[in-house]
C-alpha positions in Angstrom: 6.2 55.0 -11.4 7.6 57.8 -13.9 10.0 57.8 -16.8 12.8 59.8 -15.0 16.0 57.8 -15.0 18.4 57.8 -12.3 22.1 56.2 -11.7 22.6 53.6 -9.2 26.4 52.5 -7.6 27.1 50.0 -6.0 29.6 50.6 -2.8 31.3 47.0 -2.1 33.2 48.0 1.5 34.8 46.7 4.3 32.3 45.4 6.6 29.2 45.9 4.0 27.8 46.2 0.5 24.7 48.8 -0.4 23.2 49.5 -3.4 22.0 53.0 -3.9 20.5 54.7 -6.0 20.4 58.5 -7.3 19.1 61.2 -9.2 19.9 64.1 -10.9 20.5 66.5 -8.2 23.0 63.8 -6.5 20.2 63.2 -3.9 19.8 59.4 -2.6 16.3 58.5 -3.8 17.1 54.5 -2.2 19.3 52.4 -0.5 20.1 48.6 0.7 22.4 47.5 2.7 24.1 43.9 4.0 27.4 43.6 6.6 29.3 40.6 5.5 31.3 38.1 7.8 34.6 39.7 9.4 37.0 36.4 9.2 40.0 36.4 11.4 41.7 32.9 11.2 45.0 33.9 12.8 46.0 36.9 14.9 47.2 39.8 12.0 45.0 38.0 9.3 41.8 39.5 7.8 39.9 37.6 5.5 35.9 38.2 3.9 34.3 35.2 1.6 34.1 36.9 -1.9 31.2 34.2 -2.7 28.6 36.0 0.5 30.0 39.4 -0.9 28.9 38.7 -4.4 25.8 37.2 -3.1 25.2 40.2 -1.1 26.3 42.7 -3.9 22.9 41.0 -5.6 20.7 41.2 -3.0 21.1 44.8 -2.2 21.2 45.4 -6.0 17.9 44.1 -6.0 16.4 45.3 -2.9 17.7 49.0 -3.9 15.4 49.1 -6.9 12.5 48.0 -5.0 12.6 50.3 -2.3 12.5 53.2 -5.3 10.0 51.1 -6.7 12.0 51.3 -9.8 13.0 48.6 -13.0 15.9 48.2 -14.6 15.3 50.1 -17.8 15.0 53.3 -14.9 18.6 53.0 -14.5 20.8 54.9 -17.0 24.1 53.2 -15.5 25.8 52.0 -13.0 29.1 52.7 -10.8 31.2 50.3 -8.9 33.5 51.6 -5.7 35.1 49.1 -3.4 37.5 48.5 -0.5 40.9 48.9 -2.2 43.9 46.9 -1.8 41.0 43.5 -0.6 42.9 40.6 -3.3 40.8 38.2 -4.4 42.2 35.7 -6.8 39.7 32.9 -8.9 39.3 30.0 -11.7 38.0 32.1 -14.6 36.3 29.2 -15.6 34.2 28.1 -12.9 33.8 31.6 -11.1 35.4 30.2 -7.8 37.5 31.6 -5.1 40.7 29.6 -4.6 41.1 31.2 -1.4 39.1 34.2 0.4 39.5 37.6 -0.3 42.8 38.6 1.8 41.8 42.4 3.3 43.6 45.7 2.7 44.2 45.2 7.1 46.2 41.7 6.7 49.7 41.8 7.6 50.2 38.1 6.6 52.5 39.4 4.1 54.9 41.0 6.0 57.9 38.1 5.2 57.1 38.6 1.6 57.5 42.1 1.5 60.9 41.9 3.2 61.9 39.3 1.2 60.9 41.6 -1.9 62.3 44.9 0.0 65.6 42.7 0.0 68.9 45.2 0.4 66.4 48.4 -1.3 64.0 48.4 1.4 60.8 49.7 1.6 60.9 52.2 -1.5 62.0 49.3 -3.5 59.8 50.0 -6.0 58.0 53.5 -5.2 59.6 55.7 -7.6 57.5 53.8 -10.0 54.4 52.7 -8.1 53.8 55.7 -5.6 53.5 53.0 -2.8 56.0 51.7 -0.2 56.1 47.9 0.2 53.5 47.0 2.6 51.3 44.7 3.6 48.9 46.6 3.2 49.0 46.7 -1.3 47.3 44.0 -3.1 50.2 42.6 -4.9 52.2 40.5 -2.1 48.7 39.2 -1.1 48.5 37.4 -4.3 52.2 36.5 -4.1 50.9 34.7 -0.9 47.8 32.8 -2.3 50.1 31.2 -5.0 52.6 30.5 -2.7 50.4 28.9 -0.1 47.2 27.2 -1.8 47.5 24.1 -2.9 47.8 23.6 -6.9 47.3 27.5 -7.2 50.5 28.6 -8.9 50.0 26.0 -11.7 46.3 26.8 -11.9 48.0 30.9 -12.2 50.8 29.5 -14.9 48.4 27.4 -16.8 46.7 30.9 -17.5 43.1 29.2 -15.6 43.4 31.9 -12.2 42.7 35.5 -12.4 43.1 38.3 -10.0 41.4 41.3 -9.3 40.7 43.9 -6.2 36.9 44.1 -5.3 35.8 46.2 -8.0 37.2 43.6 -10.5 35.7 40.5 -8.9 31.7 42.5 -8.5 32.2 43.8 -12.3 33.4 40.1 -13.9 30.3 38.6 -12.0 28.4 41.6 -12.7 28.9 41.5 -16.5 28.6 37.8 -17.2 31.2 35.7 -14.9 32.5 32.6 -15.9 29.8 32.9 -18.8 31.7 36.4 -21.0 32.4 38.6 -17.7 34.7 41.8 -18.2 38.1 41.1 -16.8 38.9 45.4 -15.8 39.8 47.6 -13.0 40.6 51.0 -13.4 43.6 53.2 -12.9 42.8 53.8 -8.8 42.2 50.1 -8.3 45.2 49.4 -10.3 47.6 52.0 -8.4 46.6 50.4 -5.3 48.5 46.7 -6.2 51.9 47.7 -6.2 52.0 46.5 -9.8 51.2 49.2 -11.8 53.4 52.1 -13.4 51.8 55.5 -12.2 53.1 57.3 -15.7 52.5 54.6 -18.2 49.2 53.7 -16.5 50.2 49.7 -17.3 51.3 46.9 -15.2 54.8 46.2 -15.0 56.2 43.1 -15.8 59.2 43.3 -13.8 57.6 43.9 -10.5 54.8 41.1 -11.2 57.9 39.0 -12.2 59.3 39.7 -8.8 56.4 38.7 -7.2 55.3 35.7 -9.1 52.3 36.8 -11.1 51.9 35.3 -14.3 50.5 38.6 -16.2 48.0 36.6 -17.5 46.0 37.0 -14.2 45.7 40.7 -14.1 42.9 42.4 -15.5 42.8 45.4 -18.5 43.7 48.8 -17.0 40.9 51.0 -18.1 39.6 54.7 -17.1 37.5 55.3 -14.3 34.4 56.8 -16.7 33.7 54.6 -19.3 30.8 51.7 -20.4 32.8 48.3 -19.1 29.6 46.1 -20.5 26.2 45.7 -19.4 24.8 43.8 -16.2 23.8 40.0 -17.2 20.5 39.0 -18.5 19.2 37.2 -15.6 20.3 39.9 -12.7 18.4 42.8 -11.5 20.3 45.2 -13.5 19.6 43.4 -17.0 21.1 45.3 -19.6 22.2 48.5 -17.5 25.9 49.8 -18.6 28.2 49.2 -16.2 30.1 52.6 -16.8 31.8 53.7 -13.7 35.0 52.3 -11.8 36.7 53.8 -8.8 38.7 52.6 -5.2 36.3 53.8 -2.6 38.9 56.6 -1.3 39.1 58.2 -5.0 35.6 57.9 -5.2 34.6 59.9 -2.2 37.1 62.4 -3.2 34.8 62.6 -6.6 31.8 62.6 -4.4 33.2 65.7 -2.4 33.8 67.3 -5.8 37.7 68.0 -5.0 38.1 68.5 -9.0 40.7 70.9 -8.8 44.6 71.5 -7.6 44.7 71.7 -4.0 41.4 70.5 -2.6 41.6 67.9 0.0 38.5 65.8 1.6 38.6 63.0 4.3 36.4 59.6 4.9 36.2 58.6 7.7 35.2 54.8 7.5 36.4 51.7 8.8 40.0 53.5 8.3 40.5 57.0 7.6 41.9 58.4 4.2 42.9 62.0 3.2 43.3 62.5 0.0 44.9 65.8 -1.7 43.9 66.7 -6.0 47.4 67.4 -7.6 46.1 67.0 -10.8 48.4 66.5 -13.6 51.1 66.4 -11.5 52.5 63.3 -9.6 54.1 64.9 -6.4 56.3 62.0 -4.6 55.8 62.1 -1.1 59.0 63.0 1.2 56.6 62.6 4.4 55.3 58.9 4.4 52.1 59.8 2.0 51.4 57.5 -0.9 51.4 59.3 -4.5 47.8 57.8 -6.3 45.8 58.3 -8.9 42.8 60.1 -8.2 40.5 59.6 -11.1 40.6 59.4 -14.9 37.4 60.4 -16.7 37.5 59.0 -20.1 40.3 60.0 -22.8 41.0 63.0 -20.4 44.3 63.5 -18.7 45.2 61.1 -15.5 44.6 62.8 -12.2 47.1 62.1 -9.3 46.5 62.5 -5.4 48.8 62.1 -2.2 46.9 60.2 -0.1 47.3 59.1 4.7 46.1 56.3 4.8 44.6 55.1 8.3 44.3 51.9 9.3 42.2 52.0 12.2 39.7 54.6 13.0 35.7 53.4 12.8 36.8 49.8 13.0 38.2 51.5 16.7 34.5 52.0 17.7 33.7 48.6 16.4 36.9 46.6 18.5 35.3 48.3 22.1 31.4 47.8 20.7 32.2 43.4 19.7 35.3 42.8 21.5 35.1 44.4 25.1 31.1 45.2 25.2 31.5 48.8 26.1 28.9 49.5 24.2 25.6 47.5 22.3 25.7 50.1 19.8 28.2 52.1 17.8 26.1 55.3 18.1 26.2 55.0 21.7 30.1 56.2 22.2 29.1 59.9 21.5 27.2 59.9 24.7 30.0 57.8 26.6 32.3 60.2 25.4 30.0 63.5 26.5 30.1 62.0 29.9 33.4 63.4 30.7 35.0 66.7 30.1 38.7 65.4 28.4 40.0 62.3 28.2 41.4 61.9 31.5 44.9 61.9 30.3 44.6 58.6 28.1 45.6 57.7 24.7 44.3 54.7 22.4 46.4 54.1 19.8 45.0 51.3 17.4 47.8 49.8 15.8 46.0 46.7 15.3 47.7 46.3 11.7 50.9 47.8 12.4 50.4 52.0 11.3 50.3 53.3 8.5 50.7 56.9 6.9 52.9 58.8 7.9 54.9 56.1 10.0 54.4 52.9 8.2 55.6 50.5 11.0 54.3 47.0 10.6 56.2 46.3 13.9 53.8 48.3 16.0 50.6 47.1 17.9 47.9 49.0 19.4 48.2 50.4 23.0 46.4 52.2 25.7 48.9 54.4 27.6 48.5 56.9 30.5 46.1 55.3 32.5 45.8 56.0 36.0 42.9 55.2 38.5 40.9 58.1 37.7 40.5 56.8 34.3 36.8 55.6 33.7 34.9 54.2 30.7 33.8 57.7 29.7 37.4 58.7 29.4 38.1 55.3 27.2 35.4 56.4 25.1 36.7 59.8 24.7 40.5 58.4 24.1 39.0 56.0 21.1 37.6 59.2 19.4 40.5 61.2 19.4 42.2 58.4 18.3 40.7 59.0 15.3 41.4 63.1 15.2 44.7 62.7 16.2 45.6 60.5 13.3 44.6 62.7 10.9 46.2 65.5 12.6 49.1 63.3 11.5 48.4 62.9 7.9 47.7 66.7 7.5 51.0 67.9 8.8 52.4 65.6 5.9 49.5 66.5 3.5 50.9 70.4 3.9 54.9 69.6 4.1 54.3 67.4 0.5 51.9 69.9 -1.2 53.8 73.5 0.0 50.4 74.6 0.8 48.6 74.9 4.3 45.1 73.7 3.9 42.2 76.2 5.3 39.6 73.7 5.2 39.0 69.9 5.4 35.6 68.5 3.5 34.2 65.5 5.6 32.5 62.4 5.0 31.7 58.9 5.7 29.6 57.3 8.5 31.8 58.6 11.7 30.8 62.3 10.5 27.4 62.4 12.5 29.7 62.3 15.3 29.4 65.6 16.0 31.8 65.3 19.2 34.4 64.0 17.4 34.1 66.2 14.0 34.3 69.4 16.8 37.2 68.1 18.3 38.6 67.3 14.6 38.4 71.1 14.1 39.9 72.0 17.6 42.8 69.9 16.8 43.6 70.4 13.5 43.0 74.3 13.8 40.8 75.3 10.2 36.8 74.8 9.9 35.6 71.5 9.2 33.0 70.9 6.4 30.6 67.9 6.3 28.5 67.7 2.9 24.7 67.3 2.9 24.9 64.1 1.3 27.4 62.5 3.7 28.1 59.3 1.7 29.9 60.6 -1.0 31.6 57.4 -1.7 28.7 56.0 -4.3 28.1 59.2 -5.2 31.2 59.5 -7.3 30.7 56.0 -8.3 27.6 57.2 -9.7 29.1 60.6 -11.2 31.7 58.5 -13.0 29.0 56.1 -14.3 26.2 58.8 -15.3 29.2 60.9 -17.0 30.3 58.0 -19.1 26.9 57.7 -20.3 25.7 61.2 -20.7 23.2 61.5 -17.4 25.5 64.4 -16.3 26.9 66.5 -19.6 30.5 67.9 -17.0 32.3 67.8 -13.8 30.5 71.3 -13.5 26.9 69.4 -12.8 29.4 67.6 -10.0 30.4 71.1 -8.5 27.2 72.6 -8.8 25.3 69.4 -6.8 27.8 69.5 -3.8 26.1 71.7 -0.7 27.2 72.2 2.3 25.2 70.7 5.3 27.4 71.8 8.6 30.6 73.4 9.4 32.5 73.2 12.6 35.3 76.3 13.5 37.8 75.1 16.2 37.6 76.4 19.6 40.3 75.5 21.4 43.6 77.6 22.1 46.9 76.7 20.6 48.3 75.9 23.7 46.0 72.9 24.3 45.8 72.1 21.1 49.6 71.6 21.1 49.8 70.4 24.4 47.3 67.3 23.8 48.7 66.9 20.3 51.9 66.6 22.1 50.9 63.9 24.3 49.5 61.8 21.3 52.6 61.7 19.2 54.6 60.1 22.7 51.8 57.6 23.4 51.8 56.5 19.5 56.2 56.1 20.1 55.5 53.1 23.3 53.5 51.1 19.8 57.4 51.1 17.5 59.1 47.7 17.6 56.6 45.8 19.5 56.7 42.8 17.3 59.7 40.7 17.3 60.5 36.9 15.5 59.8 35.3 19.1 56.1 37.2 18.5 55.8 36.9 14.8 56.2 33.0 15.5 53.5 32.7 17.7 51.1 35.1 16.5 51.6 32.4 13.3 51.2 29.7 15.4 47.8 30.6 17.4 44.9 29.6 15.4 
């Protein structure tokens, strides 16, 4: 065992939560990992228990350190990312869960933001909050647990129920719980409810009037790099600073170290999310991208983003692996895929959750279109990873109307990249090089950069730039022609999804348990 400290983060996701741990360089020296359940009560809803998560969150905490056969008093700090927009809402007093944790993919919510939208619509409030209404934001998912548990909205009136995205919910347990726990988020957590006001940087009280919330339930709004408090006596991380907070999208781009105007990276996880640095500047969107906050280190300036936000890509690969058995093993589509040449003329689109960037249709479900008997499983294969290109296609050609300025490189990351089928055909159909880091999971890395910055571990942002290397480019191949043609294709298979659900199917969807 030696003296040399290192900075560990804990990444709370969407179908898991790992602890890992890092050193100075940015290089993973250990890492533990748990899936949680996947709950799915009614067609549209997605729910996860935030009491397993937690549970997990201390396992993997614990199992980190002793794979680096490291103590506590090793770690110099610790950063939290999570799955954004994933509302959990609790008695501050006991430390339970009135309800599970509703998922950024619900659509439950859809009445509420209509109702909300009223005669304004869906940019009701975006001047303000960067964000359309959608189901997808945490706000109107809290709006729904106080409107549908029992003896919630009293609990939330009589000032007993607090609210928080992920990040919130693993800090307060992290830092004490019911027992002194730190009610925060940060400014990318917070810009992800709906509720708070990207130039002030504080919740508004007339949209969390409009929706219901007392503002008693919302946590303090603090910067990404800063110490929060310290882990509680009797968990694994005893005493460590918890000194880094940021949504898991805002962290990657950290990670990637897109620190100045212009540079753009892309995760591709259970969704897909592009995000472009704007940096002082808050650029509203004109082609369905959201305007975010990308990070804020300390007392330093805010830094914004425009962010396409995908729904469905990896959770694609997941839907034909658990649902329809195509495959035992997510890392057995590449090969499927190999098998054939093209995709035999046939498009997936996942709307599972309605789509989102640039379209934003909560009316539209998921499709396959243009099959024909020559289709086989091969082509399937194929059609669900180019799903996943095509989409961001999509969000680029917004990403460079918005910005004014052509990207000529995309950075890469998240656990789809050691595709290297798809990442090629991401090059071919976006047309510039594609860039995947050498340490792909760049998600807790920015965690930890946030965390180790706050405390000292790294002196600037220039340790960040100087740790990031590349590991493998891809140039694209294919003529313009074909890469129009198929692109072509795409954007009239993803037009037979529009205006699939109607009352007659929101009523039964509602009623099928």
């Amino acid at each position: 065992m030696s003296d040399q400290k290192y900075v560990a983060a804990i990444d709370q996701g969407t179908t898991s939560t790992r602890c890992m741990i890092f050193n100075h360089e940015g290089r993973v020296v250990a890492v533990d990992q748990k899936e949680h359940e996947q709950i799915f009560p009614k067609p549209g809803w997605v729910e996860h228990d935030p009491v397993e998560v937690w549970e997990n969150t201390r396992a993997v905490t614990a199992g980190a350190l002793a794979k680096a056969d490291i103590k506590a008093d090793s770690i110099a700090a610790v950063g939290i990312t999570n799955q954004r927009e994933t509302a959990v809402v609790w008695d501050k007093n006991t430390g339970e869960p009135v309800y599970n944790a509703i998922v950024w993919q619900d659509t439950r919510t859809d009445g509420i933001v209509d109702r909300l939208g009223g005669s304004d619509g869906a940019d009701k409030y975006k001047a303000k909050v960067g964000l359309p209404l959608a189901t997808y934001f945490s706000g109107p998912k809290v709006t729904w647990i106080l409107e549908n548990v029992d003896g919630a909205k009293q609990k939330a009136e009589a000032g007993d129920l607090i609210f928080g995205n992920m990040d919130t919910w693993v800090i307060w347990n992290l830092t004490g719980g019911p027992d002194g726990g730190t009610h925060i988020t940060d400014v990318t957590n917070a810009s992800r409810t709906m509720l708070m006001d990207l130039d002030t940087l504080q919740w508004d009280e007339g949209i969390a009037k409009d929706m219901g919330i007392p503002m008693s339930m919302l946590p303090e709004i603090r910067s990404s790099s800063e110490v929060y408090g310290e882990g509680r006596a009797q968990g694994s991380l005893a005493g460590v600073p918890v000194a880094g907070d940021l949504g898991d999208q805002q962290a990657a781009t950290f990670g990637q170290a897109c620190l100045e105007v212009g540079m753009a990276k892309n995760t591709y996880g259970t969704g897909n999310f592009m995000l472009i640095n704007t940096g002082e500047e808050k650029i509203p969107s004109k082609n369905g991208l959201l305007t975010t906050l990308c990070y804020k280190i300390g007392d330093n300036k805010p830094i914004y983003a425009l962010e396409g936000s995908i729904a469905v890509t990896g959770s694609l690969v997941q839907w034909i692996r658990d649902n329809l058995k195509m495959i035992s093993d997510a890392s057995e589509i590449e090969d499927l895929a190999k098998s054939v040449d093209d995709n035999g003329g046939a498009y997936v689109v996942p709307a599972f959750s309605g789509l989102f960037a640039p379209y934003w249709r909560s009316d539209a479900r998921g499709a396959i279109v243009g099959l024909t008997r020559y289709v086989n499983r091969g082509h399937i294969a194929r059609a669900v990873l180019e799903a996943t290109a095509f989409q961001t296609r999509e969000v680029l050609d917004a990403m460079n109307a918005d910005s004014g300025v052509d990207l000529t490189e995309l950075k890469v990351d998240g656990g789809m990249v050691i595709n290297e089928t798809l990442m090629q055909f991401q090059a071919d159909i976006l047309g510039v090089p594609v860039i995947r880091p050498v340490v792909n999971e760049t998600t807790a890395l920015g965690a930890a950069y946030a965390a180790g910055l706050a405390v000292g571990y790294w002196e600037s942002e220039d340790d960040i730039r100087k740790n990031w290397a590349e590991d493998k480019r891809w140039e694209p191949k294919m003529d313009d022609a074909e890469r129009e043609r198929l692109y072509r294709q795409w954007k009239k298979a993803v037009t037979k999804t529009f205006d699939w659900v109607d009352k007659d199917v929101e009523k039964a969807e509602s009623e099928q348990e």
